[in-house]
N, C-alpha and C positions, 0 to 999 in steps of 0.2 A: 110233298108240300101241297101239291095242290087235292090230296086226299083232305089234307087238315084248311082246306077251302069250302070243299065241300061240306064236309061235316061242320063247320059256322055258318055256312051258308044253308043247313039247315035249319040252323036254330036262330035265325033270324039277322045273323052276324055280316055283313059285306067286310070282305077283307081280301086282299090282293096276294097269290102268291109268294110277288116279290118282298112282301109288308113281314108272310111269315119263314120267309128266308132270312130277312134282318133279322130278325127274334133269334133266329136259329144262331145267327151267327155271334148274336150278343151274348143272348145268354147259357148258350152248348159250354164254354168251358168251366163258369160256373156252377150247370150242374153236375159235370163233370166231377168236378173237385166236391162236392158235394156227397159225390156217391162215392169216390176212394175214401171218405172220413166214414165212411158209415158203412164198409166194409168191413166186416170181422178179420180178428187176428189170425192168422194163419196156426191150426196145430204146433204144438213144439216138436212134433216128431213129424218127418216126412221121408218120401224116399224119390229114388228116379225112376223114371220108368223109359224103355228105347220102346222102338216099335221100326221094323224094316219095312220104307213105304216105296210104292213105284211110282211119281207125279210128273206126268210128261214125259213120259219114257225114260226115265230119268231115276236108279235106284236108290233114293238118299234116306238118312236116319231121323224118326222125328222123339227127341230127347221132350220127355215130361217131369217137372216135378211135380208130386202127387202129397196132399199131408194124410194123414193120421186117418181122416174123413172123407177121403174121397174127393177133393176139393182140390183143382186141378191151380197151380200156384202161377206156373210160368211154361212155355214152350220155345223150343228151339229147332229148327230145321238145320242140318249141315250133312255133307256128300262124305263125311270121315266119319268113322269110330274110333276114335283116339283120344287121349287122356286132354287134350288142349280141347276138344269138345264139351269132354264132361265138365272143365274146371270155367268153362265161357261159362255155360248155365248155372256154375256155382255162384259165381260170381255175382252174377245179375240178379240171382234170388238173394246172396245179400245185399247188395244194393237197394234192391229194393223192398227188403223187409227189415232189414238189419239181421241184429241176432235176438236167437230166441232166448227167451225168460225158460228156464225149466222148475214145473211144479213145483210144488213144496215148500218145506217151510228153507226160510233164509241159514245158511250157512252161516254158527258162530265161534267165533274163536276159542280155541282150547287153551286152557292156564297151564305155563307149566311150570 
């Protein structure tokens, strides 16, 4: 904050730290929400990915979902490898993506 003091205080601006703390606080969730709308759809195809890490002396697993592109969806940190791990991070990717649309043309009904 007081970088982005400085720098209007270059350009002729007087403005108080605490002035662009308020800012921050007003308007942070707006732009917030702002950049999850204008975040691209996630691939329809993706996969998991583990990785065995040491943090703190401490051996735990860090669970990645990955799509199509390389574009890293969701992460999860937990001390297990077991099947209620991998179904938490399912979860929570769809939660928070839903489900995916799969290419192509629309499925139509057959006469019979």
């Amino acid at each position: 904050m007081r970088d982005v003091e400085d720098l209007l205080a270059e350009r002729g601006i007087v403005v108080s730290y605490e002035s662009i703390r308020r800012w921050i606080v007003y308007f942070e969730p707006m732009i917030a929400a702002d950049l999850c709308k204008r975040r691209p759809k996630p691939h329809t195809s993706w996969h998991p990915d583990e990785v065995y890490l040491k943090i703190d002396g401490r051996m735990i697993y860090l669970w990645r979902a990955v799509d199509a592109e390389g574009e890293i969806l969701d992460v999860l940190v937990q001390s297990k490898r077991d099947k209620q791990a991998a179904l938490k991070l399912m979860r929570k990717l769809l939660k928070r993506y839903g489900r995916f649309q799969l290419p192509g043309p629309p499925l139509r009904k057959q006469r019979t």
